[in-house]
C-alpha positions in Angstrom: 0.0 0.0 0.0 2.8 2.7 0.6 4.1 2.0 -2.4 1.1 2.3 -4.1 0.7 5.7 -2.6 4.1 6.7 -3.7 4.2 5.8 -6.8 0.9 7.7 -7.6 2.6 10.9 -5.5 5.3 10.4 -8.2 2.9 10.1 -11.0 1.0 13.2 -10.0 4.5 15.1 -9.7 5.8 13.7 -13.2 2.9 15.2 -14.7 3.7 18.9 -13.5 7.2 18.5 -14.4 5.7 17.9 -18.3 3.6 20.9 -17.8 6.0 22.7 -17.4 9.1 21.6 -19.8 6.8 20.5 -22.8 4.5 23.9 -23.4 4.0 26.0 -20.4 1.7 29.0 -20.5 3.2 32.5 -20.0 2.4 34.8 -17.4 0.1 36.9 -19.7 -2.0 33.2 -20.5 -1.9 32.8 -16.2 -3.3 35.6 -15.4 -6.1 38.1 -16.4 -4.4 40.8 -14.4 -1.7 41.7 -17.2 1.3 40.1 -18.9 3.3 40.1 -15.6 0.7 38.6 -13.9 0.8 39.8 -9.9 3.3 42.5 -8.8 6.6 42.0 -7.7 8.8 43.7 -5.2 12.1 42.6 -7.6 12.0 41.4 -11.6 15.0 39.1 -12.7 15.6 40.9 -16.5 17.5 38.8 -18.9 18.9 40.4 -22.4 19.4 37.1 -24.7 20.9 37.2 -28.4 23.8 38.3 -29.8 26.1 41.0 -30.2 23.4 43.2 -30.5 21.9 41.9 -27.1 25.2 42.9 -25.6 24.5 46.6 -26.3 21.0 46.2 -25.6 22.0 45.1 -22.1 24.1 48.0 -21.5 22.1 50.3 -22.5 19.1 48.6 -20.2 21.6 48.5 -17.1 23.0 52.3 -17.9 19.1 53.4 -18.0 17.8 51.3 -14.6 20.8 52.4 -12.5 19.2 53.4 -9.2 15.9 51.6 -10.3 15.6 48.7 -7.4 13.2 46.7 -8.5 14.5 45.4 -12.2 17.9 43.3 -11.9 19.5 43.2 -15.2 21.3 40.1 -16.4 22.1 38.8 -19.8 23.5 36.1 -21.9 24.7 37.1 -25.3 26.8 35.2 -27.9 28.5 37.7 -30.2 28.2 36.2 -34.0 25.4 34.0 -32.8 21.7 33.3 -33.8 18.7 30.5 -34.5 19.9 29.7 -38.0 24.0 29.0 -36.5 23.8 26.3 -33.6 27.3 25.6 -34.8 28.8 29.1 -33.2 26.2 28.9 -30.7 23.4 26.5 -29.8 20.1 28.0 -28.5 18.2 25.4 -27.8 20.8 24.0 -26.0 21.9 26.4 -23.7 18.9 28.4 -22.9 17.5 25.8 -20.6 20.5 25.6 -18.6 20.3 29.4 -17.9 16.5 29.3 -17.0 16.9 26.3 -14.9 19.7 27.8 -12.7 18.7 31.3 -12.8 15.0 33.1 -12.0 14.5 34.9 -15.1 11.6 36.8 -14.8 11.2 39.0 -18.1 13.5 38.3 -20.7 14.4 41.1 -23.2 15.4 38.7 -26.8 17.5 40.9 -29.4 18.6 38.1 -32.4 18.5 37.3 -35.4 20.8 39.6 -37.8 23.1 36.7 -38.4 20.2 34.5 -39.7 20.1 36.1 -43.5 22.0 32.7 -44.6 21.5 29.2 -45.8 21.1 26.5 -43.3 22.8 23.2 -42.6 20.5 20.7 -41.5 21.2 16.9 -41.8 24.7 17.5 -43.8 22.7 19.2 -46.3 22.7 23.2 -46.9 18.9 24.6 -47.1 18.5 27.5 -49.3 17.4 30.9 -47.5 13.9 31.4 -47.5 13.7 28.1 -49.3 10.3 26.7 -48.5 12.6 24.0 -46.0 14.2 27.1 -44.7 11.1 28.7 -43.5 10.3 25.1 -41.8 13.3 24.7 -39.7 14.2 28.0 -39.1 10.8 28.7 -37.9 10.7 25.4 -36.0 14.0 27.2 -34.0 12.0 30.2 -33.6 9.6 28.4 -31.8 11.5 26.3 -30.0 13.1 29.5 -27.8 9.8 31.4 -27.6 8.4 28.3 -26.2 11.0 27.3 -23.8 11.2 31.1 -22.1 7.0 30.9 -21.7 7.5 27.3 -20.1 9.5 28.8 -17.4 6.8 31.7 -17.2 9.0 34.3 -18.0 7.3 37.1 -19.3 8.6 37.4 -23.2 9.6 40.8 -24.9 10.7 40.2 -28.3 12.7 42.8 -30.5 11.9 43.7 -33.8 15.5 42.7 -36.6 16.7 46.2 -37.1 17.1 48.0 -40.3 21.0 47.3 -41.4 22.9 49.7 -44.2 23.3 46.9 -46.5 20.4 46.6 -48.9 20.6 43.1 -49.8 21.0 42.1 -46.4 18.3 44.5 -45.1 15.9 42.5 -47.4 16.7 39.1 -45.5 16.2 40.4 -42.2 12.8 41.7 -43.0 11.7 38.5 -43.6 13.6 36.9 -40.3 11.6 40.1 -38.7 8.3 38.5 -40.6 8.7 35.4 -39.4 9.6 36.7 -35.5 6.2 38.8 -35.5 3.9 35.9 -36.8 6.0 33.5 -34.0 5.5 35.9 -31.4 1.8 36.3 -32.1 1.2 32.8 -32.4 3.2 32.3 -28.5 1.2 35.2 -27.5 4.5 37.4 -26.4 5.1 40.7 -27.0 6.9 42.0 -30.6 8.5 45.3 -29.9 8.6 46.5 -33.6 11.9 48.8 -33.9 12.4 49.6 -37.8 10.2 52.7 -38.0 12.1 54.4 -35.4 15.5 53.6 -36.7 14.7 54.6 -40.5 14.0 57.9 -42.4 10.5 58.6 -43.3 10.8 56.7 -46.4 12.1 53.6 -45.0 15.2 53.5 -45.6 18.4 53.0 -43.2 19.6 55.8 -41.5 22.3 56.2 -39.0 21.4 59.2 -37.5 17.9 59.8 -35.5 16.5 61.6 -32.2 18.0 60.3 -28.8 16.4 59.9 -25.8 16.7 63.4 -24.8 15.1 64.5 -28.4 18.1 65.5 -29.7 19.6 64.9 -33.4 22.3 62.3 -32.8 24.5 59.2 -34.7 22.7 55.7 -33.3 24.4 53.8 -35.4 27.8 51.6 -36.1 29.7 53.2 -38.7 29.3 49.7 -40.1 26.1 49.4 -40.7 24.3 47.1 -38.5 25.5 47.3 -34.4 24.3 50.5 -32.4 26.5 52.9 -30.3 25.8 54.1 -27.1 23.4 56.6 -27.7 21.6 53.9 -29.9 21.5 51.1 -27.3 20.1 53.6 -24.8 17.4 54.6 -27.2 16.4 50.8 -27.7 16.8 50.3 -24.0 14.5 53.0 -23.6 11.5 51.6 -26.2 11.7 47.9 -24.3 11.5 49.4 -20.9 8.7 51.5 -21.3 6.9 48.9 -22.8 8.4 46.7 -19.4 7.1 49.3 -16.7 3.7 49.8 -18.4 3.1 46.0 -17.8 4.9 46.8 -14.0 2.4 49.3 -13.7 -0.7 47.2 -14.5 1.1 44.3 -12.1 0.7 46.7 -9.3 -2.8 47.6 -9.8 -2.1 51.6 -10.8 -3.3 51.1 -14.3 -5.4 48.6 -15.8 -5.1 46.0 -18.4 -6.7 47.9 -21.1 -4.1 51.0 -21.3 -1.6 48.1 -22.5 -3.8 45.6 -23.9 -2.3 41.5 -23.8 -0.5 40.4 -26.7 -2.0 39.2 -29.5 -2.8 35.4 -29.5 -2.7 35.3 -25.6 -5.2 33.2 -24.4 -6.1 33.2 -20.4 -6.5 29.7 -18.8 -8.6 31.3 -16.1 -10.9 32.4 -18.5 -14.1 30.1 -17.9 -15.7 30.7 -21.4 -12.8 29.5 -23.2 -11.8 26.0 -24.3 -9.1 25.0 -22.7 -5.8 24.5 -25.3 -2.5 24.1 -23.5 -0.6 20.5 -22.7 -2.0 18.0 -21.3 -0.1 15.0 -19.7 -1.6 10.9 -20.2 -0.2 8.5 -17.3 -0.8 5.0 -17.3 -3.8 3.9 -14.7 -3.4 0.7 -12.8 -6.0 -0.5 -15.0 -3.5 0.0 -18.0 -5.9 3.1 -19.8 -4.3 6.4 -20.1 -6.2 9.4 -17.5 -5.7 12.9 -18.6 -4.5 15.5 -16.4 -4.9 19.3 -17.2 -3.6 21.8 -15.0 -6.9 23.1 -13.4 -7.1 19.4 -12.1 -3.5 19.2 -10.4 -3.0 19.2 -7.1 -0.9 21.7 -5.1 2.0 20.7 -2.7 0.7 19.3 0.6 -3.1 19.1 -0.5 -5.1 16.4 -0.2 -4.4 14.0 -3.1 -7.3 11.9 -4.1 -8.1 9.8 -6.5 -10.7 12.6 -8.0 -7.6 14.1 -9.3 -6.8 11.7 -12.3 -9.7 12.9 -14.7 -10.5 11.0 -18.0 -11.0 13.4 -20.6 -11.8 13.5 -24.5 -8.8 15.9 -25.2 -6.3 13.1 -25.5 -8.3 11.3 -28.0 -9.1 14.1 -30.4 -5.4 15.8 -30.3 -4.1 12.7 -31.4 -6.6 10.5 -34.0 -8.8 13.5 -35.2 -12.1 12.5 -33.4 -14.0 14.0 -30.8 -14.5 10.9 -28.4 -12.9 10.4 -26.3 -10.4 7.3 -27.3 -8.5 4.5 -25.1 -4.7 3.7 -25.4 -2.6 1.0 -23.2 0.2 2.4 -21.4 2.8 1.4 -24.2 0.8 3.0 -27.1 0.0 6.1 -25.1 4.2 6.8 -24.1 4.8 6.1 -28.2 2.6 9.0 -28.7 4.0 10.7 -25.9 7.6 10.1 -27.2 7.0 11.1 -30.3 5.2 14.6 -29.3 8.5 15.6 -27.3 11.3 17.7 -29.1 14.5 15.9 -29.3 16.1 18.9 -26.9 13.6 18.7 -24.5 13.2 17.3 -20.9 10.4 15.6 -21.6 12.3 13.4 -24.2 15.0 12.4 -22.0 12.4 11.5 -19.9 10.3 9.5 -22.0 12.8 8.2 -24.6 15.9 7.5 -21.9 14.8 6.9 -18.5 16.4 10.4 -17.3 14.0 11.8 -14.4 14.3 15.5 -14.4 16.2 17.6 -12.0 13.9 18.0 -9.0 13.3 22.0 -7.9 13.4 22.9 -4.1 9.5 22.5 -2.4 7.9 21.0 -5.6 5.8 18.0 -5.4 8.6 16.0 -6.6 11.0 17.2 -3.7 11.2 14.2 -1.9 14.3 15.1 0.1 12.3 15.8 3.7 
């Protein structure tokens, strides 16, 4: 009987850890209070990207110097981005960051090193080939959806205009395919080009600062920013940041800075219910369903009512609408192959590898 009661405690806990390493919802999806969900006294800000995340995160630390309650942070690869895991891998390293660091709001500034073919399966794919589009796309995704996972609040800068036309015309559709991304994820796109351009669209390296006067905010070289540039940028992220503060702490409300576009709200009653769902094998070998309004919280009573059969299983994965039975192996074959090859939930389900327990979580069972 005590194991019995174990192994369904670790059951229970297995299926949070999936919740939270194979989709996630954002804070914005969490709660109907605002994209930060409830106020903070301290934000963990992270600038990711490359090398023009490095002067992003200057300019973000020069322009919340005395400010107590944002703690900037960053991790930048200079030469880096989601179409070039050889100089830099992404998908890789990311997790290790959010795992060992509380990263609250992340600021991501990438993607002007991704104008260029990609090497996938010791083959080159053409840029903006229609395989391209798939994988880079697929990389795309893969970092928006492992920052919302870890609830960190995404803000999501816009490619910049560079001096090289040829270039320039890449990057707008790497910008193109960050926007429809980010919409999809339901983070916020901070769209940058209109405000580093002339009135006709076209590069420019010159521009207003933040003080309104007529200064050089670009690299002689075309595409990095100087200092007066990075503070500018720093300056159009964090005002987007401390509206969503604001509304956090109650002072404004939701509608002055309305939730991205695609966020959905879990709490929302009237709304079906689209975000993971976890199937663990019964003792009766048939798969229950667990969504997160059924889970149970750390030290509550855990009953049997909380393993709850539901037709969302069967109609994500053979098309029909009733609800549809599977024996344990058949349901972890669809499980495994649901689960990115970089994911937790694949070393879990594919290699036996339990995930790396967090302090106080149902699966701490250290006291």
């Amino acid at each position: 009987m005590i194991f019995y009661v174990t192994l369904k405690t670790r059951l229970l806990a297995l299926a949070i850890i999936i919740l939270s390493v194979t989709g996630g919802l954002s804070h914005a999806q969490q709660n109907a209070g605002g994209y930060l969900g409830q106020g903070k006294d301290q934000y963990s800000v992270f600038v990711f990207g490359d090398a023009l995340a490095g002067g992003l995160w200057a300019g973000t630390a020069r322009i919340t110097n005395g400010n107590a309650r944002l703690i900037i942070n960053g991790r930048y690869r200079d030469g880096s981005g989601l179409a070039k895991p050889n100089i830099y891998n992404w998908a890789q390293r990311l997790p290790v960051t959010l795992e060992n660091r509380q990263v609250d709001i992340a600021l991501v500034f990438i993607g002007t090193n991704d104008g260029q073919d990609i090497r996938y399966q010791g083959a080159y794919l053409a840029f903006n080939s229609l395989q391209w589009r798939k994988v880079y796309t697929a990389s795309v995704a893969t970092m928006m959806t492992q920052l919302t996972a870890h609830k960190t609040a995404v803000y999501w800068l816009e490619v910049p205009p560079v001096n090289r036309p040829d270039l320039d015309e890449r990057l707008k559709i790497i910008a193109a395919i960050h926007k429809q991304q980010a919409a999809k994820y339901g983070i916020r796109f901070i769209e940058i080009r209109k405000l580093f351009t002339t009135p006709e669209g076209q590069y420019t390296q010159n521009g207003a600062d933040i003080d309104g006067n007529f200064a050089r905010l670009r690299s002689r070289n075309g595409i990095r920013f100087i200092k007066a540039g990075n503070n500018k940028l720093a300056s159009i992220v964090l005002g987007q940041v401390l509206r969503d503060v604001a509304i956090a702490d109650g002072e404004r409300p939701v509608a002055d800075f309305p939730l991205p576009d695609g966020a959905q709200i879990a709490a929302n009653a009237n709304s079906t219910y689209t975000g993971p769902i976890f199937g663990s094998p019964a003792p009766d070998n048939q798969v229950s369903i667990i969504e997160p309004r059924n889970m149970p919280l750390a030290g509550s009573d855990q009953s049997n009512n909380v393993l709850v059969s539901l037709p969302t299983f069967g109609s994500k994965n053979t098309g029909t609408a009733n609800t549809t039975s599977f024996t344990g192996n058949s349901a972890l074959n669809i499980l495994k192959a649901q689960t990115s090859p970089d994911s937790t939930a694949y070393d879990l389900f594919n290699k036996g590898n339990w995930p790396k327990t967090r302090p106080d979580r149902l699966d701490d069972f250290h006291q």
